[in-house]
C-alpha positions as protocol buffer text, in pm:
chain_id: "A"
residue {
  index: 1
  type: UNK
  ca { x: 12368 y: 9584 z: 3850 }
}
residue {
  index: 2
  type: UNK
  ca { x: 12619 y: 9352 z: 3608 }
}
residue {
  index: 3
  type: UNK
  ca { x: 12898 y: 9329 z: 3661 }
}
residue {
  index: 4
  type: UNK
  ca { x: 13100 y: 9416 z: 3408 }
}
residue {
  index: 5
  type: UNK
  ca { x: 12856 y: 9708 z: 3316 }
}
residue {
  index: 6
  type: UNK
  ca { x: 13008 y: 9849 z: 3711 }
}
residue {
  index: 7
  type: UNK
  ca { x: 13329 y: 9752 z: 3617 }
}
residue {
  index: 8
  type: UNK
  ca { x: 13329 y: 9996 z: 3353 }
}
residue {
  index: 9
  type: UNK
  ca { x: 13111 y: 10278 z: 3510 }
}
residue {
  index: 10
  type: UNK
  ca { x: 13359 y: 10271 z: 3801 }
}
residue {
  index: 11
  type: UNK
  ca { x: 13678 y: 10319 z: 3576 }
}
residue {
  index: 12
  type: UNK
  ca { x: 13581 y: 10601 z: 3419 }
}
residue {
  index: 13
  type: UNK
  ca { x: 13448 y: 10753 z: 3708 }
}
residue {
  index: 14
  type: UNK
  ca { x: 13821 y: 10694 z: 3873 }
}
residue {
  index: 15
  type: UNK
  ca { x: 13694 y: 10493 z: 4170 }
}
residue {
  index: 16
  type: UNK
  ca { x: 13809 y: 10157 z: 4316 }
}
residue {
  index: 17
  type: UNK
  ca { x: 13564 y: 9856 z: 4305 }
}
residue {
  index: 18
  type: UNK
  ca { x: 13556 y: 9715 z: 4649 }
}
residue {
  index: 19
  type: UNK
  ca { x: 13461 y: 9399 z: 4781 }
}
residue {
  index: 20
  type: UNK
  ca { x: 13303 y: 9238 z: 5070 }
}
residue {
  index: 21
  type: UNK
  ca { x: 13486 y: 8966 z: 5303 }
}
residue {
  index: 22
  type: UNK
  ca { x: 13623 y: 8695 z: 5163 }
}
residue {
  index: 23
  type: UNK
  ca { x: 13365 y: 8370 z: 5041 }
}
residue {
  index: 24
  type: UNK
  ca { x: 13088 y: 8600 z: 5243 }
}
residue {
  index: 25
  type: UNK
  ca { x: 12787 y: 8746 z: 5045 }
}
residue {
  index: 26
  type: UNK
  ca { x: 12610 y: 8847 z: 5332 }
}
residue {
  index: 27
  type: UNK
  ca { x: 12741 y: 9207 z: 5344 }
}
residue {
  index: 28
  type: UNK
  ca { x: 12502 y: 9422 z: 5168 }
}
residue {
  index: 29
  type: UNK
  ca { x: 12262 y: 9477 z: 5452 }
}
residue {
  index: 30
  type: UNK
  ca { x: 12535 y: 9717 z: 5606 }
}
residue {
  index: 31
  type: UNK
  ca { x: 12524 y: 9948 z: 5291 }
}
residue {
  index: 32
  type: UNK
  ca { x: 12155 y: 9897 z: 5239 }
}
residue {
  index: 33
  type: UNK
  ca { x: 12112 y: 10026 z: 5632 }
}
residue {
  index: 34
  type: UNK
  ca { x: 12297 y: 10279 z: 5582 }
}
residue {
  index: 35
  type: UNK
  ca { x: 12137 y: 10413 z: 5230 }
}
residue {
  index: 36
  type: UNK
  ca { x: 11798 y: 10373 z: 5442 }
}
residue {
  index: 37
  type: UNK
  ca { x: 11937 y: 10597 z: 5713 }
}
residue {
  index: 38
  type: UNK
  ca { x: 12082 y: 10848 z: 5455 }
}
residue {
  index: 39
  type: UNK
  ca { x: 11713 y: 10840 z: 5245 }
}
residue {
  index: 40
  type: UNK
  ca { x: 11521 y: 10892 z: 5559 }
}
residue {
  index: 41
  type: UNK
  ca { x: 11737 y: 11154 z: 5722 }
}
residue {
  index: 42
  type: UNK
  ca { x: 11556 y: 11507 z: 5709 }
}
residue {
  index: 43
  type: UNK
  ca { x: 11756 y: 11717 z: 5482 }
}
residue {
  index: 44
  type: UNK
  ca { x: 11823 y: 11462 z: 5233 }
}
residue {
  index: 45
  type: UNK
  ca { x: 11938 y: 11586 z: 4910 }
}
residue {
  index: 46
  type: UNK
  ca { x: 11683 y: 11515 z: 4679 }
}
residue {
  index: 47
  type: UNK
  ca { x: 11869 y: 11655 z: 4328 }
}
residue {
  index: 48
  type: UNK
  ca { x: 12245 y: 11548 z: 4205 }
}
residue {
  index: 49
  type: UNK
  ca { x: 12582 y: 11715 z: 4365 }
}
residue {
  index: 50
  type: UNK
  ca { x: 12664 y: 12034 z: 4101 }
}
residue {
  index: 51
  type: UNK
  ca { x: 13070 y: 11920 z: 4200 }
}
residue {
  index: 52
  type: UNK
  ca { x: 13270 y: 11644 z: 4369 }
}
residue {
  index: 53
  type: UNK
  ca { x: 13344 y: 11883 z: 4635 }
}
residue {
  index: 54
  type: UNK
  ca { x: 13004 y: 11945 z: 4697 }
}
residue {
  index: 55
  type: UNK
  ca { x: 12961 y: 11584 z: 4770 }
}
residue {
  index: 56
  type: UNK
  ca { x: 13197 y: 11556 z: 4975 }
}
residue {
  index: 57
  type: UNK
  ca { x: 13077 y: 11823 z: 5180 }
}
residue {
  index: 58
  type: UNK
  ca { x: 12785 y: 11652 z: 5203 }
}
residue {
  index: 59
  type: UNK
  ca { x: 12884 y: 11302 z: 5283 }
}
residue {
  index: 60
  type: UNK
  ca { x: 13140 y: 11476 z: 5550 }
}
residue {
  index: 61
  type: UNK
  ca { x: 12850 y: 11621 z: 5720 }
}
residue {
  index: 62
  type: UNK
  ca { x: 12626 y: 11316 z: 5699 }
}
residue {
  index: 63
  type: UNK
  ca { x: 12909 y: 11143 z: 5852 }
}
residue {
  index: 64
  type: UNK
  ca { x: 12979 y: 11374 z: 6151 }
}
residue {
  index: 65
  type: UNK
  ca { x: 12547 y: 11358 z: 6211 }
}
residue {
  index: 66
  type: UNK
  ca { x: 12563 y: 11007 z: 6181 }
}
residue {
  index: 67
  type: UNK
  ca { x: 12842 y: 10935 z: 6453 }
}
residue {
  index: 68
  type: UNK
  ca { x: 12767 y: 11200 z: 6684 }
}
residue {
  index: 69
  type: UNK
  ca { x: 12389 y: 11283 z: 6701 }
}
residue {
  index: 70
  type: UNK
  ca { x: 12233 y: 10989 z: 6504 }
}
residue {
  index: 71
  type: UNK
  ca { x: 12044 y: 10773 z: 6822 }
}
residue {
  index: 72
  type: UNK
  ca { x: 12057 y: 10415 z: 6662 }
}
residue {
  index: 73
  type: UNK
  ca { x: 11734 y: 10174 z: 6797 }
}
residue {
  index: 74
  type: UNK
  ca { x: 12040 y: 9876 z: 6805 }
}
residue {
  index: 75
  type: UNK
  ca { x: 12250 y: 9978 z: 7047 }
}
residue {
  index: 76
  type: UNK
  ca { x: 11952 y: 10195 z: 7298 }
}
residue {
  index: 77
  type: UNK
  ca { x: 11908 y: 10484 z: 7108 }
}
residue {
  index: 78
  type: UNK
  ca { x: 12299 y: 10606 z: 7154 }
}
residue {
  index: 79
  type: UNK
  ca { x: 12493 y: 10709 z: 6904 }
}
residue {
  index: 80
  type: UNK
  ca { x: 12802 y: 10493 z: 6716 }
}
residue {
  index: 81
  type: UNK
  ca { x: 13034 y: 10773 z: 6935 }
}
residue {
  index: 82
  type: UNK
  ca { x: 12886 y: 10686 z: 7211 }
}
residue {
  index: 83
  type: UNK
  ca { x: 12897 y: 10307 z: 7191 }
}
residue {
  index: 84
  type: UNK
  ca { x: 13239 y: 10179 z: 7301 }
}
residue {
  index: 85
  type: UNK
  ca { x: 13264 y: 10414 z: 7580 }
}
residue {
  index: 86
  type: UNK
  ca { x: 13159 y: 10397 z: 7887 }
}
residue {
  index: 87
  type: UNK
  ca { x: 12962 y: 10675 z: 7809 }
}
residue {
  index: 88
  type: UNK
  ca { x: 12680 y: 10451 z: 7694 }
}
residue {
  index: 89
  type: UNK
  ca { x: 12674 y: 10254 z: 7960 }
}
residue {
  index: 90
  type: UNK
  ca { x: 12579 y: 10598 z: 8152 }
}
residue {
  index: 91
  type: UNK
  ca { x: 12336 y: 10683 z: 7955 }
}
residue {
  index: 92
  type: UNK
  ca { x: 12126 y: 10392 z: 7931 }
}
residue {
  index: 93
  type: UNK
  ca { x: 12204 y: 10338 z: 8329 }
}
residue {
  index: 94
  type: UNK
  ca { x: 12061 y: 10687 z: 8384 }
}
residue {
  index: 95
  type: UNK
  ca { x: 11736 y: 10626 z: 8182 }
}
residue {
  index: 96
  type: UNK
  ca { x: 11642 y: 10322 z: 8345 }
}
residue {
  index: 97
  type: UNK
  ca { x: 11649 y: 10537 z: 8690 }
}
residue {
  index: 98
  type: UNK
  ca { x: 11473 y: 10806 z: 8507 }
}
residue {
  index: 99
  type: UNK
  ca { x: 11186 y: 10498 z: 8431 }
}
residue {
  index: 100
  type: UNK
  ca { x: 11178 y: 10320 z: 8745 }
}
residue {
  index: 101
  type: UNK
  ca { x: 11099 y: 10680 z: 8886 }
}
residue {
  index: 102
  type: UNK
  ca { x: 10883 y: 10753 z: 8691 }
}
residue {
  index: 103
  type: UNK
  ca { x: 10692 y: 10394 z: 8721 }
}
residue {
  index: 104
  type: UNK
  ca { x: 10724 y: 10458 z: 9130 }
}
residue {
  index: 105
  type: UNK
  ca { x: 10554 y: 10756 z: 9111 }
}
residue {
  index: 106
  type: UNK
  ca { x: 10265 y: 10691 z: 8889 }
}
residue {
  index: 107
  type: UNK
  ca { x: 10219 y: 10297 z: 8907 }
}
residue {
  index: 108
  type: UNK
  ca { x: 9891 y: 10304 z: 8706 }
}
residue {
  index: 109
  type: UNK
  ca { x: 10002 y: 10435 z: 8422 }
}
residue {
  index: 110
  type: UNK
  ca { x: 10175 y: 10150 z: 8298 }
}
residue {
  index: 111
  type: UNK
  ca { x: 10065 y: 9752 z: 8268 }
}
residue {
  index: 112
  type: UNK
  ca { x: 10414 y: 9602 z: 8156 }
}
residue {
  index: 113
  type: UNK
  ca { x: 10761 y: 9645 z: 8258 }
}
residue {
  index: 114
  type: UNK
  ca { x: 11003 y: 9948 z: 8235 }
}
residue {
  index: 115
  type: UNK
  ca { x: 11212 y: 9900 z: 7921 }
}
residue {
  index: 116
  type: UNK
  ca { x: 11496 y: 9715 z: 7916 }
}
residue {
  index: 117
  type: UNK
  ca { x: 11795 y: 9966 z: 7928 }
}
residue {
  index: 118
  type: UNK
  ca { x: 12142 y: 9797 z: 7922 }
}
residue {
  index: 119
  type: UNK
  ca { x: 12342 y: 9829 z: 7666 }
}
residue {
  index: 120
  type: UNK
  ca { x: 12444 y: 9484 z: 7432 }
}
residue {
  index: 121
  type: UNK
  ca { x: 12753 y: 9339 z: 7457 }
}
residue {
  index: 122
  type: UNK
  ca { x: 12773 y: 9230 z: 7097 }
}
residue {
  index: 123
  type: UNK
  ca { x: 12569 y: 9404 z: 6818 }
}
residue {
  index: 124
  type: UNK
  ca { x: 12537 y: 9184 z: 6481 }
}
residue {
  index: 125
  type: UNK
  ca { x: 12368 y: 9242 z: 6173 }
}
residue {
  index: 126
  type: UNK
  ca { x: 12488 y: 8948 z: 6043 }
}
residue {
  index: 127
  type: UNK
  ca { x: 12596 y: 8695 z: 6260 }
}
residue {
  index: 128
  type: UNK
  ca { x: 12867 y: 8473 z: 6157 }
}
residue {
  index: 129
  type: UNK
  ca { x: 12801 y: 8115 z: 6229 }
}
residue {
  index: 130
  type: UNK
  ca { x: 12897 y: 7945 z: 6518 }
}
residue {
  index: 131
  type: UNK
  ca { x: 13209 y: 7744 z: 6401 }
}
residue {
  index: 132
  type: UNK
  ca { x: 13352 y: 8079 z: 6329 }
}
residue {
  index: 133
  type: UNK
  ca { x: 13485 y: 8194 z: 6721 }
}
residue {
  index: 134
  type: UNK
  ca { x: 13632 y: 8453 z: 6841 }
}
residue {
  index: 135
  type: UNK
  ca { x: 13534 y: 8686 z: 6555 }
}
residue {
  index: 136
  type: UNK
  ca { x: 13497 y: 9040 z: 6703 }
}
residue {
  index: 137
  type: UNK
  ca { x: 13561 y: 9397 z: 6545 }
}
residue {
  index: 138
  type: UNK
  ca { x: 13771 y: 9628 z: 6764 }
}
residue {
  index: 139
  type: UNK
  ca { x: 13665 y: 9976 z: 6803 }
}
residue {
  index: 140
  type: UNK
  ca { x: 13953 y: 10237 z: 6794 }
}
């Protein structure tokens, strides 16, 4: 993509260019995630929206899938909803019960360890360096 080529595209469309944080080029893999997530999710729309509406109806319900029934791998298979609460914490607490059971009562099925079920305190795609401290995003 140019630039200015964009630029252009984007004012006649009516939309606002945004930007990523300041002096930090590292953003894209956030959009690029989430364009593999959207690609990959059954259902995708494989042909253009016949109306804006009709895209936002779409996008809306991507959205609500994503947040509320989307397991993500980075965070234990939860979903983002589920994340800050405590409610994640549950979860993951209750499936590593669920695998030490399992494991006690058939010991020969597995060589290796139960998986490693507690959720991460801090989840990073890209993490900032180290002279930056204290840099956290709040969830609502």
């Amino acid at each position: 993509m140019r630039a200015a080529t964009l630029e252009s595209r984007l004012e006649k469309l009516g939309m606002v260019r945004s930007f990523s944080r300041p002096r930090v080029s590292n953003d894209n893999p956030y959009s690029e995630l989430l364009f593999r997530t959207t690609k990959r999710r059954p259902g995708c729309l494989r042909k253009l929206f016949a109306s804006r509406e009709e895209a936002c109806l779409w996008v809306s319900a991507f959205l609500d899938w994503y947040n509320h029934q989307h397991r993500q791998s980075g965070i234990k298979f939860v979903t983002p909803q589920q994340r800050p609460c405590a409610q994640a914490i549950e979860i993951c607490r209750h499936r590593a019960h669920v695998y030490k059971q399992a494991r006690q009562l058939h010991p020969g099925r597995r060589s290796h360890s139960t998986r490693f079920w507690h959720q991460p305190e801090v989840v990073w795609i890209n993490q900032p360096p180290p002279e930056i401290e204290n840099v956290r995003v709040r969830w609502p």
